[in-house]
Backbone as CSV, one residue per row, in Angstrom:
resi,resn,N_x,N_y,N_z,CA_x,CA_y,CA_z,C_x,C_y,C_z
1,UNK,-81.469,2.773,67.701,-82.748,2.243,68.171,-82.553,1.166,69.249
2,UNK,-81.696,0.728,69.228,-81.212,-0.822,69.941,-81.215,-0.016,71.744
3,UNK,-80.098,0.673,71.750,-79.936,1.809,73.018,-81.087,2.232,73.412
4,UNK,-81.921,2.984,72.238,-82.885,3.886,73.178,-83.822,2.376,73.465
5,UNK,-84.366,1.519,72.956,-85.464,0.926,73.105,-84.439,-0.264,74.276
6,UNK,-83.332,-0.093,74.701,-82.948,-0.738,75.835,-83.238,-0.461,77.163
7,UNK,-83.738,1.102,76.909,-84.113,2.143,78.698,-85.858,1.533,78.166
8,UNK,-86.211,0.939,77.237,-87.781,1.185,77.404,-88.181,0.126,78.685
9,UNK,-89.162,0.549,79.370,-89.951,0.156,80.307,-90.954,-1.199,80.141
10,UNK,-91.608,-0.560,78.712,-92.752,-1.939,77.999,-91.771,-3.110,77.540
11,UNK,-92.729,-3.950,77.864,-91.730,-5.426,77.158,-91.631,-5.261,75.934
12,UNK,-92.601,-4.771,75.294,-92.503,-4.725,73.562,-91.429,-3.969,73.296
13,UNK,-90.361,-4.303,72.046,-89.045,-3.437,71.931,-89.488,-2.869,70.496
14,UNK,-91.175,-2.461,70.354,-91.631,-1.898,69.364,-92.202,-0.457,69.664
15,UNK,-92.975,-0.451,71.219,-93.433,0.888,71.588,-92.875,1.400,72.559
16,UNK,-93.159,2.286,73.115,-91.711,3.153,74.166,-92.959,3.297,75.525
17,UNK,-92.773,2.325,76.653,-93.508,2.395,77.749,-92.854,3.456,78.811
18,UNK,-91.873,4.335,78.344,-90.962,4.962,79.757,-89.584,4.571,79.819
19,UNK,-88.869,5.340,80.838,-87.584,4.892,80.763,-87.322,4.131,82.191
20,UNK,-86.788,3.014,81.797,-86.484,2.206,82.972,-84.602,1.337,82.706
21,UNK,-84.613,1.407,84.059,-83.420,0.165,83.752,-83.502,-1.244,84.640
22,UNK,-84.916,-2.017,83.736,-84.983,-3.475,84.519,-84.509,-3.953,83.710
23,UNK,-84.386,-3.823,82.391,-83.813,-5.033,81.811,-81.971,-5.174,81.899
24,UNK,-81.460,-3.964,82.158,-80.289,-4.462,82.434,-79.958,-5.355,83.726
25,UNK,-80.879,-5.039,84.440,-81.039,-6.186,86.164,-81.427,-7.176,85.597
26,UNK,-82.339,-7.676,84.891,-82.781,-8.939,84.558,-81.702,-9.736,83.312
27,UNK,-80.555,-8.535,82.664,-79.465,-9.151,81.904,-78.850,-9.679,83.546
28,UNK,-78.539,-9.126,84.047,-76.953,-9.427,84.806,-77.823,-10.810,85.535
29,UNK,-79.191,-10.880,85.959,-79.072,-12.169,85.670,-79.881,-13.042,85.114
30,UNK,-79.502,-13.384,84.131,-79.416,-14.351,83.258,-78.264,-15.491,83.518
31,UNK,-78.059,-16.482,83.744,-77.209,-17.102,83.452,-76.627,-17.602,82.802
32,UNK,-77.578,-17.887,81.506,-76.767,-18.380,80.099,-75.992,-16.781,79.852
33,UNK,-76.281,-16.043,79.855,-75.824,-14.932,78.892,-74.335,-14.794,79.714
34,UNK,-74.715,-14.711,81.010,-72.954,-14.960,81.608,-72.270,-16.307,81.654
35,UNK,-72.881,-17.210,81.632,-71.751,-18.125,81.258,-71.459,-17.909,79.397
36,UNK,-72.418,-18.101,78.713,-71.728,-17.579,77.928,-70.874,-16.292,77.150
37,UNK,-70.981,-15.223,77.667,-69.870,-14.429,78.076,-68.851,-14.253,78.583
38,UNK,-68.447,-15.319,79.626,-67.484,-15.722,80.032,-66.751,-16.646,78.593
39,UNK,-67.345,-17.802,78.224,-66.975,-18.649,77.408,-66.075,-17.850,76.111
40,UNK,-67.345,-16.312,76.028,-66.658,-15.722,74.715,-65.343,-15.129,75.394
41,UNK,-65.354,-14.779,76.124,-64.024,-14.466,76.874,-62.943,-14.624,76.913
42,UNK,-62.853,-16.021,77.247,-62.103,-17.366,77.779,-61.007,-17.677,76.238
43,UNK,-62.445,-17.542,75.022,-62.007,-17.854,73.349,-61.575,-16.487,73.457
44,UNK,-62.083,-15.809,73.493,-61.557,-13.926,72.375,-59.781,-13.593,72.832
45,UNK,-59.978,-14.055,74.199,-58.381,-13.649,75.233,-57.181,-14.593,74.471
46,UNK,-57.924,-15.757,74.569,-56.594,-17.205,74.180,-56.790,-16.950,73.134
47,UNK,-57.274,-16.757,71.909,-56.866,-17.151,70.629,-56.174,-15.210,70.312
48,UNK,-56.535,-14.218,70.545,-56.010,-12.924,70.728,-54.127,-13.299,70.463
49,UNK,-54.337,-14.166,72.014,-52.963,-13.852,72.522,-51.925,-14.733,71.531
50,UNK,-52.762,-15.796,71.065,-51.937,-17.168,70.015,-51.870,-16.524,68.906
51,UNK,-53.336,-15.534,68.211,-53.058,-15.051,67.050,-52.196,-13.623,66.508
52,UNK,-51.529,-13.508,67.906,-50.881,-11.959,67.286,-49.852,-12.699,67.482
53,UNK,-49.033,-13.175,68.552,-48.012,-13.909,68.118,-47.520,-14.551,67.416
54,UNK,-48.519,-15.685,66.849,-48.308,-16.581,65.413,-48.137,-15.582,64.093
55,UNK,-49.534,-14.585,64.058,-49.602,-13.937,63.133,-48.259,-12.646,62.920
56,UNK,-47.698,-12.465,64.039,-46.544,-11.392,64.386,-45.327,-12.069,63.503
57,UNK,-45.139,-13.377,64.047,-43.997,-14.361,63.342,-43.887,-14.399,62.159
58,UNK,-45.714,-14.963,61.636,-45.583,-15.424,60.058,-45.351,-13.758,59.478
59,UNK,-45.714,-13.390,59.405,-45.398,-11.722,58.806,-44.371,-11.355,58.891
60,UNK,-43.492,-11.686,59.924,-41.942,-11.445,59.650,-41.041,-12.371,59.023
61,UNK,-41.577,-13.324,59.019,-41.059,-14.327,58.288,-41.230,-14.140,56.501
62,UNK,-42.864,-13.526,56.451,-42.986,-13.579,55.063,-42.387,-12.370,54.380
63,UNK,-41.729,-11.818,55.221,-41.618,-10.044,54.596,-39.832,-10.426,55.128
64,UNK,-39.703,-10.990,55.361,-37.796,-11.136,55.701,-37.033,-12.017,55.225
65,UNK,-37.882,-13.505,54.960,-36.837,-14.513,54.728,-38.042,-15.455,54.212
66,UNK,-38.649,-14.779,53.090,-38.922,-15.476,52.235,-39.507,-14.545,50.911
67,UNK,-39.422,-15.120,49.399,-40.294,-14.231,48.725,-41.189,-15.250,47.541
68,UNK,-41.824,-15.901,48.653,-42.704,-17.436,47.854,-44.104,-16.321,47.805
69,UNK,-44.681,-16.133,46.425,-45.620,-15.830,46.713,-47.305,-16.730,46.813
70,UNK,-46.753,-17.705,46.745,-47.435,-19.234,47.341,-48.067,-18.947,48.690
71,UNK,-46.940,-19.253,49.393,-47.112,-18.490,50.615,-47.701,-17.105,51.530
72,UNK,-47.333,-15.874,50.766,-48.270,-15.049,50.861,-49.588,-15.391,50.309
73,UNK,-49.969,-15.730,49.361,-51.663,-16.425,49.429,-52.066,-17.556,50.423
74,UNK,-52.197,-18.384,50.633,-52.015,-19.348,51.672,-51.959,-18.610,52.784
75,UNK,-51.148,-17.536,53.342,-51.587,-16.615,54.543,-52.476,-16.371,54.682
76,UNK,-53.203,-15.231,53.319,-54.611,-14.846,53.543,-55.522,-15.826,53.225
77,UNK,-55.475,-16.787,52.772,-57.021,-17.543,52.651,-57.641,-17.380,53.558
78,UNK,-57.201,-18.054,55.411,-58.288,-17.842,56.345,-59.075,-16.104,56.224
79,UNK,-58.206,-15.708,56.253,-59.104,-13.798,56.205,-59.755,-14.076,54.710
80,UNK,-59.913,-14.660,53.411,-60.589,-14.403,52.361,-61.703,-15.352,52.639
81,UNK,-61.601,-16.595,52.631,-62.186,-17.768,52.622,-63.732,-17.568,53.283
82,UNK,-65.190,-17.861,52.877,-65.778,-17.593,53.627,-66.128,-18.283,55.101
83,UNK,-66.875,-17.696,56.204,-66.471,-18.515,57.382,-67.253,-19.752,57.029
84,UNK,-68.271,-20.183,56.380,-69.052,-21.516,56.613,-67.787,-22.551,56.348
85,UNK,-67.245,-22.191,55.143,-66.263,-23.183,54.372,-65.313,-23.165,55.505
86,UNK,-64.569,-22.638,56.278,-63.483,-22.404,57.423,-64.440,-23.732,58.623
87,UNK,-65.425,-22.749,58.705,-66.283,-24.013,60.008,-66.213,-25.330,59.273
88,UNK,-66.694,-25.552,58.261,-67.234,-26.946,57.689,-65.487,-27.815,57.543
89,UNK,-64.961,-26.987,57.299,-63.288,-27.716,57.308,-62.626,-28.366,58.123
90,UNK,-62.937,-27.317,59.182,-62.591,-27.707,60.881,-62.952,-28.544,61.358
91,UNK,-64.325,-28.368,61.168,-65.523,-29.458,61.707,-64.613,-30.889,61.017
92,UNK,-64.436,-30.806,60.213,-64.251,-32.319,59.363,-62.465,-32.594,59.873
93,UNK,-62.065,-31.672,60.077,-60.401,-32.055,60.612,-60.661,-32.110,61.841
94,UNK,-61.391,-31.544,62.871,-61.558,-32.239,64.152,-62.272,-33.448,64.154
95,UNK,-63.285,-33.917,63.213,-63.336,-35.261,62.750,-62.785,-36.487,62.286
96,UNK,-61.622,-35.817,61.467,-60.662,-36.691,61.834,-59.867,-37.023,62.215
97,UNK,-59.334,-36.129,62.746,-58.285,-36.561,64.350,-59.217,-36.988,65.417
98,UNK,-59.886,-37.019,65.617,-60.890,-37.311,66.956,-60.644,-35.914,67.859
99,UNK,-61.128,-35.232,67.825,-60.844,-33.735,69.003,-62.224,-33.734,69.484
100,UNK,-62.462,-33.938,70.563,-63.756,-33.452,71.179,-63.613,-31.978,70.912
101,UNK,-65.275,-31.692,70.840,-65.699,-30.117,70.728,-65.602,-29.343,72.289
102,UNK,-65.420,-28.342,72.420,-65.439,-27.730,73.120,-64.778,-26.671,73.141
103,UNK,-64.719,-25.386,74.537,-63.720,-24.070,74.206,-62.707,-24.322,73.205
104,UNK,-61.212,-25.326,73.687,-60.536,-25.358,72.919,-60.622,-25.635,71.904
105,UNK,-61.510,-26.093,70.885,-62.196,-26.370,69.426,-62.532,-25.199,68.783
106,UNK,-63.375,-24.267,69.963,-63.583,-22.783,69.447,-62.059,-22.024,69.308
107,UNK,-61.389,-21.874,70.225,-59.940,-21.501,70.292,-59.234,-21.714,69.399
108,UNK,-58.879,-22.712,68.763,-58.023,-23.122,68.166,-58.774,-22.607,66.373
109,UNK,-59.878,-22.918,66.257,-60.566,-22.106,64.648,-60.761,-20.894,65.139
110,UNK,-60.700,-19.678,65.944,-60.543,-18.606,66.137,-58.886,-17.770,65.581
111,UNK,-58.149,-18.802,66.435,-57.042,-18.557,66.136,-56.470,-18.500,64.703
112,UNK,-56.830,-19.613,63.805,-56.730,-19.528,62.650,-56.951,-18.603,61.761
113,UNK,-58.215,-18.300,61.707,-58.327,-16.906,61.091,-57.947,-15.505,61.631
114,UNK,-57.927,-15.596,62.712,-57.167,-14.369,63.043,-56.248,-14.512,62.758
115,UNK,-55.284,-15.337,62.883,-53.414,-15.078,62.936,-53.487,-14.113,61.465
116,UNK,-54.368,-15.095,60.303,-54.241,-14.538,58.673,-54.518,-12.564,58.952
117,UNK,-55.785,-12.263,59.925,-55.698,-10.660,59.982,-54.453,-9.997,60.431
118,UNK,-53.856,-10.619,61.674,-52.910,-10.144,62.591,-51.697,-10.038,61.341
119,UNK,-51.564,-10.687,60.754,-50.305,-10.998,59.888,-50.307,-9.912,58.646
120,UNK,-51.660,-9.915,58.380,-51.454,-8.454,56.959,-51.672,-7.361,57.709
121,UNK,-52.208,-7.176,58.467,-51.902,-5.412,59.283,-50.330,-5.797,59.772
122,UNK,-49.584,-6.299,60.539,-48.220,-6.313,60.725,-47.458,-6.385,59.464
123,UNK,-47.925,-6.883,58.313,-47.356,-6.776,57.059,-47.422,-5.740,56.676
124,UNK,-48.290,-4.970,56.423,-48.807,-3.965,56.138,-47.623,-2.684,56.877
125,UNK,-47.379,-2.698,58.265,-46.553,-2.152,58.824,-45.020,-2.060,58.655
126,UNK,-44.536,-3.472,58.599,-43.298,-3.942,58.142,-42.889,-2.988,56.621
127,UNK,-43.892,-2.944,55.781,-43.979,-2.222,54.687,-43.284,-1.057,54.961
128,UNK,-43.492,-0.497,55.966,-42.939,1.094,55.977,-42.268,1.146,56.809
129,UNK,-41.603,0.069,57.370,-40.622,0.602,58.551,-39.015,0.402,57.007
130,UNK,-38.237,1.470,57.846,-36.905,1.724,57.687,-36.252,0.400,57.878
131,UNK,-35.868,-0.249,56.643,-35.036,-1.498,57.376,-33.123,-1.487,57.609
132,UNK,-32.803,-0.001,57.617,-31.697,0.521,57.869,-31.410,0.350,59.229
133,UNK,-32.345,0.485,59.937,-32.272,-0.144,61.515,-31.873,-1.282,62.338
134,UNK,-32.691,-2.469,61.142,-31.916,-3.866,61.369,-30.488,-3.561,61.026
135,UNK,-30.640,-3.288,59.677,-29.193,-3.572,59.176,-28.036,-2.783,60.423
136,UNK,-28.326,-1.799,60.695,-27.244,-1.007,61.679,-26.866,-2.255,63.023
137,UNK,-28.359,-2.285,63.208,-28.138,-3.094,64.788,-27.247,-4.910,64.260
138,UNK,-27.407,-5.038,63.542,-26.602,-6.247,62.800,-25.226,-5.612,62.283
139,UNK,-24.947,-4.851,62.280,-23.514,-4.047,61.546,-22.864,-3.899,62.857
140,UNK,-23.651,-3.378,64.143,-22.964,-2.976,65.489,-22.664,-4.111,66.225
141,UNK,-23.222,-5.839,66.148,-23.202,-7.244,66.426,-24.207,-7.518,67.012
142,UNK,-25.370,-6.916,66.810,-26.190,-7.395,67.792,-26.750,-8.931,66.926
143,UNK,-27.020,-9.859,67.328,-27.395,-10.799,67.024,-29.032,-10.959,66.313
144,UNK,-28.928,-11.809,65.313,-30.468,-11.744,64.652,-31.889,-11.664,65.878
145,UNK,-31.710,-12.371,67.014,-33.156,-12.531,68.371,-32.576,-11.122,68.988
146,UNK,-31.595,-9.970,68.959,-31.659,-8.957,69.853,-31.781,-8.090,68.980
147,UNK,-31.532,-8.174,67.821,-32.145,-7.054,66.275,-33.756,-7.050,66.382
148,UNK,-34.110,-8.374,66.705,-35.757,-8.505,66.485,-36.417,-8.199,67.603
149,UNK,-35.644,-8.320,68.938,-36.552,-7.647,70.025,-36.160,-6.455,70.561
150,UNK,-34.725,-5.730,70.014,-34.469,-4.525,70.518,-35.183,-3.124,69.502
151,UNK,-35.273,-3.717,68.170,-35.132,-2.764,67.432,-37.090,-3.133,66.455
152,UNK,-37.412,-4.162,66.073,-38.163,-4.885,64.846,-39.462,-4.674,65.818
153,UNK,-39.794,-5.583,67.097,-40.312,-5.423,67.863,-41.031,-4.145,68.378
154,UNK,-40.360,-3.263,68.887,-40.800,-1.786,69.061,-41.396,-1.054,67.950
155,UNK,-40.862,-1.428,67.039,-41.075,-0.567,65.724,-42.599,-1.236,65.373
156,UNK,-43.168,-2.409,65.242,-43.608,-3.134,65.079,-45.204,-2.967,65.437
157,UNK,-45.090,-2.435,67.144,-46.105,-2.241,67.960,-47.436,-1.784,67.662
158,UNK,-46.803,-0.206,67.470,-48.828,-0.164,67.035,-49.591,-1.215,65.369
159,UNK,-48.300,-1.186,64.724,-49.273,-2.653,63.542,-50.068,-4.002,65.099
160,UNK,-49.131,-4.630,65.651,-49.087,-5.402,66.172,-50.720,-5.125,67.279
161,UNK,-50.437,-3.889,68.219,-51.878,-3.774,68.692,-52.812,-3.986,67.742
162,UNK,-52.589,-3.149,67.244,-53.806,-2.537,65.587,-54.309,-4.447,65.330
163,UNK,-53.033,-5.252,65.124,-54.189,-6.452,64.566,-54.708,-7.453,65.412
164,UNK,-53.789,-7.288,67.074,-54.870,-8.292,68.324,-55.941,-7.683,68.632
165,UNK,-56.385,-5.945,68.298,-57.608,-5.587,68.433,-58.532,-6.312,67.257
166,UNK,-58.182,-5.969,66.140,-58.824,-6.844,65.064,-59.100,-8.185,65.118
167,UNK,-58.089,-8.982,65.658,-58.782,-9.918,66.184,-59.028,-10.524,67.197
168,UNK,-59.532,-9.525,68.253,-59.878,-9.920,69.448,-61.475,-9.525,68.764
169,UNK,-62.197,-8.452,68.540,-63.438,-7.997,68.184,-63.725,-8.852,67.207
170,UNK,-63.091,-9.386,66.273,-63.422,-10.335,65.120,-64.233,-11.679,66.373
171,UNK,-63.001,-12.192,67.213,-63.421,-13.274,68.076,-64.439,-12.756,69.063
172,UNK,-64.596,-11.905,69.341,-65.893,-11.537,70.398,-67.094,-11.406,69.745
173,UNK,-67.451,-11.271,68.663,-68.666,-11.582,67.685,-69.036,-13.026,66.306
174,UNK,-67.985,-13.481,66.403,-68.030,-14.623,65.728,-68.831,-15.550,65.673
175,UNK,-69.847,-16.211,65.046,-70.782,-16.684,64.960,-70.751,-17.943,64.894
176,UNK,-70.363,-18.208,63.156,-70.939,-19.115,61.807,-69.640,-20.363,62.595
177,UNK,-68.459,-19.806,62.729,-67.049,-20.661,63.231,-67.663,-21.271,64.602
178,UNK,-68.327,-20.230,65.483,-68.189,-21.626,66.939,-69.214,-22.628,66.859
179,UNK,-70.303,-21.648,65.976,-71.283,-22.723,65.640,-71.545,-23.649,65.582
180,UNK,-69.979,-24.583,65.025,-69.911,-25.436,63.980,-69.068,-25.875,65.048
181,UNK,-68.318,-25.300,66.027,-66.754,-25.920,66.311,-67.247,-26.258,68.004
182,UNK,-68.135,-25.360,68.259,-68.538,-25.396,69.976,-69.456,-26.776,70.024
183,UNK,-69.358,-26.885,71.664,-69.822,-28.155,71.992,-71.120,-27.538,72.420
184,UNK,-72.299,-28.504,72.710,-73.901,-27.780,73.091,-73.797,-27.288,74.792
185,UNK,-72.741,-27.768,75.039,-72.928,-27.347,76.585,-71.869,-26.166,76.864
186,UNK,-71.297,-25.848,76.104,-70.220,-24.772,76.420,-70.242,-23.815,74.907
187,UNK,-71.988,-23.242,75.127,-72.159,-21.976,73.842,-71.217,-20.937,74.263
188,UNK,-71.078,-20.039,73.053,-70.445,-18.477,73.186,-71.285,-17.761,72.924
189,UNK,-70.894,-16.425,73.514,-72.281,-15.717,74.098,-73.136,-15.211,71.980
190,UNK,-72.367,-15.335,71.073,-73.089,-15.049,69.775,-74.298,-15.941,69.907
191,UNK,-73.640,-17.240,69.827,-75.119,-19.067,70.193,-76.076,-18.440,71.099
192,UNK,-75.204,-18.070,72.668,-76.554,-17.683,73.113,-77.612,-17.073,72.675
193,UNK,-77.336,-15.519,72.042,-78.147,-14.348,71.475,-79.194,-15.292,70.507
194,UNK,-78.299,-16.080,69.423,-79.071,-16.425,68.368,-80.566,-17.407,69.410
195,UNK,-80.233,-18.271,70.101,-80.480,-18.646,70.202,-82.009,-18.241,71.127
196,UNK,-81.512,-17.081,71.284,-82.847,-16.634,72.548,-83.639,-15.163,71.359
197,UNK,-82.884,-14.919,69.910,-83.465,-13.907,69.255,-84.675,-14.821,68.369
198,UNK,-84.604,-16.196,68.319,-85.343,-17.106,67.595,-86.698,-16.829,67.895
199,UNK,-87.054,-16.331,69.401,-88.230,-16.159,70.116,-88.527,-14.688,69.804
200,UNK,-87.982,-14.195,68.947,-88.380,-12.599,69.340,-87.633,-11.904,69.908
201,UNK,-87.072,-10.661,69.278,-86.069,-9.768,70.305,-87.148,-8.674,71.005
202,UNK,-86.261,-9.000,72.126,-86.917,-8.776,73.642,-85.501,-7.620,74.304
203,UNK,-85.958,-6.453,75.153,-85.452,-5.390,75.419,-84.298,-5.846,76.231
204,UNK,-84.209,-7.045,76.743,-83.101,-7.760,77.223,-81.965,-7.842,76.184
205,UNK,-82.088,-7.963,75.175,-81.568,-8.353,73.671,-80.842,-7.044,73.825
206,UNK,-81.661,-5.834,73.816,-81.014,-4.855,73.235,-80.284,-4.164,74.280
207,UNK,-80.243,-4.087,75.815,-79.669,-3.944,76.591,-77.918,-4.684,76.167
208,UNK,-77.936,-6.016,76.249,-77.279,-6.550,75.793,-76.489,-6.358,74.650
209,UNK,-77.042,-5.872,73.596,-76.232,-5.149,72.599,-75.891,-3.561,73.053
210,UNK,-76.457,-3.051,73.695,-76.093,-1.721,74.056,-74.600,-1.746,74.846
211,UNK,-74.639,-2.524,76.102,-73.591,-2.837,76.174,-72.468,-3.464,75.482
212,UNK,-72.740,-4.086,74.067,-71.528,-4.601,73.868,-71.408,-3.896,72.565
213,UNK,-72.102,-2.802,72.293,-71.446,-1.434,71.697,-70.672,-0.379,72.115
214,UNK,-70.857,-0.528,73.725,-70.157,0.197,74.704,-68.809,-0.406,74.567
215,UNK,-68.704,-1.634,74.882,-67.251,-1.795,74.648,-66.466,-1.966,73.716
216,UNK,-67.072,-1.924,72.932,-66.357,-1.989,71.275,-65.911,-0.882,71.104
217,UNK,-66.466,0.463,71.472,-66.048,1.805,70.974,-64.786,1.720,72.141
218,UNK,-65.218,1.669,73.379,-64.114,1.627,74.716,-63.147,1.068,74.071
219,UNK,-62.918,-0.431,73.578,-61.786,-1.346,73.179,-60.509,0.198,72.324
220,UNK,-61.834,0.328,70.700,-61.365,0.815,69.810,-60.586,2.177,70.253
221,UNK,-61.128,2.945,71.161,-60.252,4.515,71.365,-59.014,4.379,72.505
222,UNK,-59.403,3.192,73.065,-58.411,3.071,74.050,-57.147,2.384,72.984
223,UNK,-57.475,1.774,72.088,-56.133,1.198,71.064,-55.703,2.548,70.332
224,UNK,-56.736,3.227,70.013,-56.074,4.606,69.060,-55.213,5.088,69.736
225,UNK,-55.851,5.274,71.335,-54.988,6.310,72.104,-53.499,5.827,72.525
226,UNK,-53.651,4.649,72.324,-51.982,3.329,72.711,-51.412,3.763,71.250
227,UNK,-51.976,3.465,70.452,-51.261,3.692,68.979,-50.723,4.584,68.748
228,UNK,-50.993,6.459,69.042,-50.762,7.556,69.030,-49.476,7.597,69.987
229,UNK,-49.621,7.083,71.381,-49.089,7.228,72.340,-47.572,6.588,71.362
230,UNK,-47.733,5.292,71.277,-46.299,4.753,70.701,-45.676,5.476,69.540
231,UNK,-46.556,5.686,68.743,-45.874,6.335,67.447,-45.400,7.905,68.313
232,UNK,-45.975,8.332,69.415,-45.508,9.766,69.804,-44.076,9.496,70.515
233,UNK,-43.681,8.551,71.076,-42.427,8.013,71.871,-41.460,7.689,70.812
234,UNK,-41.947,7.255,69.774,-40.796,7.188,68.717,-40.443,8.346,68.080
């Protein structure tokens, strides 16, 4: 309904006046909706790139050289925990360190809970890889950092896409977290929406979601098709 009543013509996003495409001209401009789209951007890219790496590490760490299961809980809390309690936490630890709010405030509680997704899908993976591989490439001398990027690494990959998609889309819709963590002058484009659906959703709204159903499916088949692709090279 969101799609079709995005081509409607009538302002009302209740009756069907015709098919038009003004409201996608009157999205592109908007200016809150692109600056804050940019903003979600700016967060979804940087904390992506911090949380598959962090989350890549702790998962090899927890599945190699350690067997605290302390620790494996404590991983997942951010992924269990609900988000208000995650925001309200933050909020109060950037309170007391003194951190001004802003992107990097959103960034940095983005990152957090993602690393916890990134880390059990790469766990999850680690699970089934052959660890006869390390052991060989350590039997032939390769050193523990050329075992992990010649051999652990590759093997690794499609878990590893599989969970910066997860949490890149986790961070491109995130709400309740920037809510709490963003500054009033630098919203993400979720603040914006809420903030302009308060008045009534308006065919602008749903344009707007039409497109960002478009890229969610785009994101998702273009990762299947990377995922297939790697597991087909191995």
């Amino acid at each position: 309904m969101l799609v079709v009543m995005s081509f409607n013509r009538n302002k009302s996003p209740y009756s069907w006046g015709g098919f038009s495409l003004d409201w996608y001209g009157r999205l592109a401009g908007n200016a809150s909706i692109r600056t804050g789209l940019l903003n979600t951007l700016i967060v979804a890219l940087g904390s992506t790139a911090l949380s598959t790496v962090l989350g890549t590490l702790l998962a090899v760490g927890l599945a190699r050289h350690t067997r605290s299961r302390l620790l494996d809980a404590l991983s997942t809390l951010p992924a269990i925990l609900p988000d208000l309690v995650i925001a309200i936490g933050l909020l109060a630890f950037y309170s007391a360190i003194k951190l001004t709010l802003g992107l990097h405030s959103v960034l940095i509680a983005h990152t957090v809970f993602g690393m916890a997704f990134v880390a059990a899908v790469v766990r999850a993976r680690l699970g089934g890889m052959d660890t006869s591989l390390e052991e060989a490439s350590r039997d032939l001398g390769a050193t523990p950092l050329t075992t992990f990027v010649k051999v652990t690494l590759p093997t690794l990959a499609p878990g590893i896409l599989a969970g910066a998609l997860l949490a890149f889309t986790l961070s491109l819709d995130e709400f309740v977290i920037a809510f709490f963590t963003a500054a009033p002058s630098e919203p993400t484009l979720p603040i914006v929406i809420y903030s302009m659906v308060r008045f009534g959703v308006t065919p602008e709204i749903n344009a707007l979601a039409t497109l960002l159903l478009a890229v969610s499916f785009t994101v998702v088949i273009v990762a299947q098709r990377l995922t297939r692709l790697t597991e087909a090279l191995r």
